[in-house]
C-alpha positions, -999 to +999 in steps of 0.1 A: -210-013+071-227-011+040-249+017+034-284+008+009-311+022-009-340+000-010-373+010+004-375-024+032-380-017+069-366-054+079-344-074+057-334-099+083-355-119+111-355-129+146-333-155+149-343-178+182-354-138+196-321-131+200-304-115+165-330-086+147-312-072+116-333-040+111-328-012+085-326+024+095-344+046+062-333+078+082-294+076+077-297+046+053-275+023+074-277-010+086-271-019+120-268-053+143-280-058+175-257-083+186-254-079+223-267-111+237-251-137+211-222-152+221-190-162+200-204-196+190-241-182+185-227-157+161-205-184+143-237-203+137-258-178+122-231-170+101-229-203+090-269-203+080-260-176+060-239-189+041-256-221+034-289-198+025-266-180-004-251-211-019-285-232-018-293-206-046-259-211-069-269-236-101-306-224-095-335-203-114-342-179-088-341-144-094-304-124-091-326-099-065-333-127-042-299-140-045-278-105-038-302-099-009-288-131+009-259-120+002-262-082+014-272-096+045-245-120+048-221-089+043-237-068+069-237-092+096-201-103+091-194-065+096-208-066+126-188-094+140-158-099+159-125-111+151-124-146+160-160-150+145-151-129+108-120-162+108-139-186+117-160-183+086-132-170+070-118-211+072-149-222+068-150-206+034-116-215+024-124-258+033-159-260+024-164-244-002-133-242-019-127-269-051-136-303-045-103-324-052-116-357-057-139-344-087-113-330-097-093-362-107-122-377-117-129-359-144-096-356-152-091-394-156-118-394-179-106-368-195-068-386-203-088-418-215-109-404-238-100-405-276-084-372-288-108-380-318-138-376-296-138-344-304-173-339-287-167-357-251-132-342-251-146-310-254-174-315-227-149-332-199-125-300-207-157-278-198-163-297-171-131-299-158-128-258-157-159-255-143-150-275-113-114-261-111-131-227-099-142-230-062-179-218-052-165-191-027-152-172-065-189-176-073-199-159-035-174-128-048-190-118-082-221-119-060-211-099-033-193-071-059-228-067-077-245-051-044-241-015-036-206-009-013-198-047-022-167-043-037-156-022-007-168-048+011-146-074-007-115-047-004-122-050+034-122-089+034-090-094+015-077-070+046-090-095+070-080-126+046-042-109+045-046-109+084-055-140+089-029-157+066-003-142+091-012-156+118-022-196+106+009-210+112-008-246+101+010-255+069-019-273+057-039-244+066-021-214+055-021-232+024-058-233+017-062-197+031-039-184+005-059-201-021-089-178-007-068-148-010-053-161-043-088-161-062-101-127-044-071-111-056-073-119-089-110-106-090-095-074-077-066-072-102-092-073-130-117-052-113-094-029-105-074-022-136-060+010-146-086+017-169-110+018-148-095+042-122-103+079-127-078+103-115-090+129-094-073+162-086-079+171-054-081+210-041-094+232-006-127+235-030-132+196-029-158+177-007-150+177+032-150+138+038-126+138+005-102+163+027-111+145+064-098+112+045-065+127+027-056+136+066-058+105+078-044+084+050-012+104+053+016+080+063+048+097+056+041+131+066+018+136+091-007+161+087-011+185+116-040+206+110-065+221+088-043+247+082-013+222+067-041+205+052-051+237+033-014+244+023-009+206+007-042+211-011-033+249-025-009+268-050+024+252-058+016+218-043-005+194-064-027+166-047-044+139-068-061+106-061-072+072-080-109+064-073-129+037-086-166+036-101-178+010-073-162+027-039-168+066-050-156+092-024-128+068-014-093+075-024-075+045-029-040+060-038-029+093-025+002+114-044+013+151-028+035+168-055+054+199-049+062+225-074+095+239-075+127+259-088+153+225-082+150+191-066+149+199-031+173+179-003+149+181+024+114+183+034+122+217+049+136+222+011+097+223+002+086+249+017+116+270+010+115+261-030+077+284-026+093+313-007+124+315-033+096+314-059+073+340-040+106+363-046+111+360-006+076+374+005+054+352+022+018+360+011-011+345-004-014+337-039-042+319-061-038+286-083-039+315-116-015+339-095+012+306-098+047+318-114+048+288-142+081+306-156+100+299-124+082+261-116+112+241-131+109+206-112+079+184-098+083+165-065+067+133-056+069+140-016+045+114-006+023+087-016+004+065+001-020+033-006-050+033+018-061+002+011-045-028+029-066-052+007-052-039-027-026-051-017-001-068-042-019-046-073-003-019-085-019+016-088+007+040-074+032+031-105+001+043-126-006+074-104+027+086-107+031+085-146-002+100-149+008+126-122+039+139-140+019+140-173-008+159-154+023+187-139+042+187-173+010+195-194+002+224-172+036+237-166+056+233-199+089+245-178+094+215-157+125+200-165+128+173-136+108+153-121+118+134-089+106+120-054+122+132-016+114+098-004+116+081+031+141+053+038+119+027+061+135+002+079+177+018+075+182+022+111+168-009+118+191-029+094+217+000+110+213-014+144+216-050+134+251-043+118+265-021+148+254-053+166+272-076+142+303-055+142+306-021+152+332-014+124+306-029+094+300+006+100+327+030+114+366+032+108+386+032+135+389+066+130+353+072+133+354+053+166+379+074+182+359+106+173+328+094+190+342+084+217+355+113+219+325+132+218+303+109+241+329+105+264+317+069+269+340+035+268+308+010+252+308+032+222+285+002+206+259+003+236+260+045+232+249+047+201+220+021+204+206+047+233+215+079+208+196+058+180+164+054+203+150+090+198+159+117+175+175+143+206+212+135+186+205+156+158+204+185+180+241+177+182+259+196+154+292+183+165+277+143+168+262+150+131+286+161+110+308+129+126+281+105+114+271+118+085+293+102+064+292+065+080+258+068+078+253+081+045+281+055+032+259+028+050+223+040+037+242+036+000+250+002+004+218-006+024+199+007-007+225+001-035+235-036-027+215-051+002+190-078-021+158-100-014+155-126-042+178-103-059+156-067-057+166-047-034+153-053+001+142-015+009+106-017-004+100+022-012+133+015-036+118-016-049+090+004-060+104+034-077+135+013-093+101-012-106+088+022-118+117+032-140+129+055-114+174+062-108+185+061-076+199+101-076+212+115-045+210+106-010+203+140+015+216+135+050+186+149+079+160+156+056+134+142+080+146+153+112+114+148+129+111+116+151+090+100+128+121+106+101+146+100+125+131+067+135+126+052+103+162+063+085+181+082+111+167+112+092+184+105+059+161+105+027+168+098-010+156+115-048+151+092-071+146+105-106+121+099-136+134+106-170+103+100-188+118+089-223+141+064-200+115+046-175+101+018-193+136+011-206+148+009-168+115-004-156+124-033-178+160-041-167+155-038-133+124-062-132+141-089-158+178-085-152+180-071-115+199-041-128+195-012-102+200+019-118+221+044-096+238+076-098+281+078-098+280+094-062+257+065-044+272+039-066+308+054-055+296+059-017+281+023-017+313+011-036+336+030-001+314+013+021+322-020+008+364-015+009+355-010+044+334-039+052+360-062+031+390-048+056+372-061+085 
């Protein structure tokens, strides 16, 4: 919903008495009363809408009248449902995207004309790049001159992203993507790093700010005010991108944690601040901070909380300027490193035990969990041990798969490739960032969150400032994934294995 601050009681009119768009001065909102218009009714006003902003494109009239039509276009496609926000969605996409056959017109012209024309060569060129950009580009520089419009457009690429996945039309999917194509290149330019402002974010900063750093949190759930307060305060470091046209909305979200060494567990965290603290839990200030003992920075989590950004990069950004941000005020930092997830490893786990049990275990292996779960389907055991995170309660069961597991998560991250990156997408983006794969930490997530996602097991990668854009560079142009001896070696042990099979 978008919110407004011009001084009109009623932007919209009845429409056959059944649609009233009012505006409410008190809480400066918009709303829709929408309850008696059905599906198709709702489609169709849309549809007027539409046609009422793009009567207007080519003409004289006055920008105001223009971004009114368009405000209100915006606000009543917020208030619609699902199948009616696609439905104009297409029709946006077919109608008004580039007209082909004008296209080829001019473009004949253009291949018979006389390179010594100089004058009509340069007029069917214009023409021709004039008509190679479709209207609805024209509806999007609108729409991100209103008030909350670019938020607005943010939102739409979301619904855009949506809707691409499930058109399953060739022909369709095809024009779609060409509606997402040209919104997402607005957004790329719109939303480059230079106009981002980084934002250090503390227990002292705005309550919505806070309320939306909770519930952007995807990798380590926040449980309370009181963890909130704790991610927020002395030895941790929270900061955020925000941009000039959606203020108060975080779009990027990095928690750093300040300690003595790279820890090998999220528990490792905590326990960095107590060895700090000199053992004695107690409250300190931001100025009561030890900077003497603060020797490495962690990147524990960051998150992107916008679904339509996606595909453009800010968190690459966020982290550089992050670590320049720690290192300036702490001079004593020596490493700098993530404790990041694993998403997807027990899933690709499961698909291999499925494949062949020993892709994964030795017969050794085998014969020691068999053991142990007393059970003869040793395959259909561990599939019902995988389902919930109750097996790392068993100290005997863990320190038997620990090394499989950890062997397997090195390969998984070391050598399993899409188009020749590697397929874990948290990896593709620190080893696109210039990041080293470092060391792999078995049950550093034991929660069931953790558990689920990487049978608990998380990784460090490392920044080495003066390295990144070096590694950055190899990685993105010659597929070079740069490791550590130990995963490379655990990846390489994995692989004997797999080849003895």
């Amino acid at each position: 919903m978008i919110s407004l601050k011009i001084n009109l009681r009623v932007l919209g009119a009845a429409y056959n008495n059944k649609f009233i768009l009012k505006y409410n001065i008190k809480d400066t909102k918009f709303w829709c009363d929408q309850k008696v218009l059905t599906v198709g009714e709702n489609v169709t006003f849309l549809e007027r809408q539409l046609k009422e902003v793009f009567k207007y494109k080519n003409t004289k009239v006055s920008n105001w009248i223009i971004e009114n039509k368009a405000r209100t276009l915006c606000i009543v496609y917020s208030k619609s449902k699902k199948e009616d926000r696609q439905q104009i969605l297409h029709l946006l996409a077919t109608k008004y995207a580039v007209q082909h056959d004008i296209i080829c017109n001019i473009a004949k012209k253009l291949v018979c004309t006389e390179p010594s024309n100089e004058r009509r060569m340069l007029s069917y060129e214009q023409n021709l790049k004039n008509i190679l950009i479709p209207d609805y580009q024209w509806l999007f520089l609108i729409i991100g001159r209103i008030e909350s419009g670019v938020k607005f457009l943010v939102d739409l690429r979301t619904d855009i992203l949506e809707l691409m996945l499930e058109t399953k039309e060739t022909d369709d999917n095809v024009i779609i993507q060409q509606l997402n194509i040209t919104l997402q290149n607005l957004l790329l330019l719109w939303f480059s790093v230079g106009f981002l402002h980084l934002e250090r974010i503390t227990w002292q900063s705005a309550c919505d700010i806070l309320e939306k750093i909770s519930e952007y949190e995807a990798i380590h759930p926040i449980k309370n005010w009181l963890d909130l307060k704790q991610r927020v305060g002395p030895y941790r470091r929270c900061y955020v991108f925000t941009h000039p046209s959606m203020p108060r909305e975080p779009l990027v979200v990095l928690h750093t944690a300040l300690c003595d060494i790279i820890p090998d567990s999220v528990k490792g965290i905590g326990e960095a601040k107590t060895r700090i603290l000199g053992g004695i839990k107690k409250e300190v200030t931001f100025l009561e901070e030890d900077k003497s003992k603060i020797k490495a920075a962690i990147f524990y989590s960051i998150t992107s909380t916008q679904k339509g950004l996606k595909g453009i990069e800010l968190g690459n950004y966020l982290i550089k300027e992050v670590a320049n941000e720690v290192i300036s005020e702490f001079p004593m930092i020596q490493e700098l490193s993530t404790l990041s997830p694993i998403p997807n490893f027990r899933t690709w786990l499961l698909e291999k035990l499925n494949q062949d049990i020993h892709c994964i275990f030795t017969i050794e292996e085998c014969r020691l969990i068999k053991n142990i779960l007393k059970e003869e389907n040793i395959l259909l055991s561990l599939k019902k041990i995988f389902n919930n995170s109750l097996w790392t309660n068993d100290k005997e069961l863990c320190k038997i798969l620990k090394e499989p597991l950890i062997r397997a998560c090195a390969w998984y991250l070391y050598r399993e490739k899409r188009r020749n990156y590697t397929l874990n997408n948290v990896a593709n983006f620190h080893l696109r960032n210039g990041a080293v794969m470092w060391r792999i930490n078995w049950l550093a997530d034991p929660s069931p969150r953790g558990v689920t996602n990487s049978c608990g097991i998380m990784i460090n990668y490392r920044y080495y400032l003066n390295e990144s854009e070096k590694n950055s560079q190899n990685y993105i142009e010659n597929y070079f994934i740069n490791a550590s001896e130990d995963i490379i070696n655990l990846a390489m042990h994995h692989e004997k294995l797999w080849n003895k099979i």
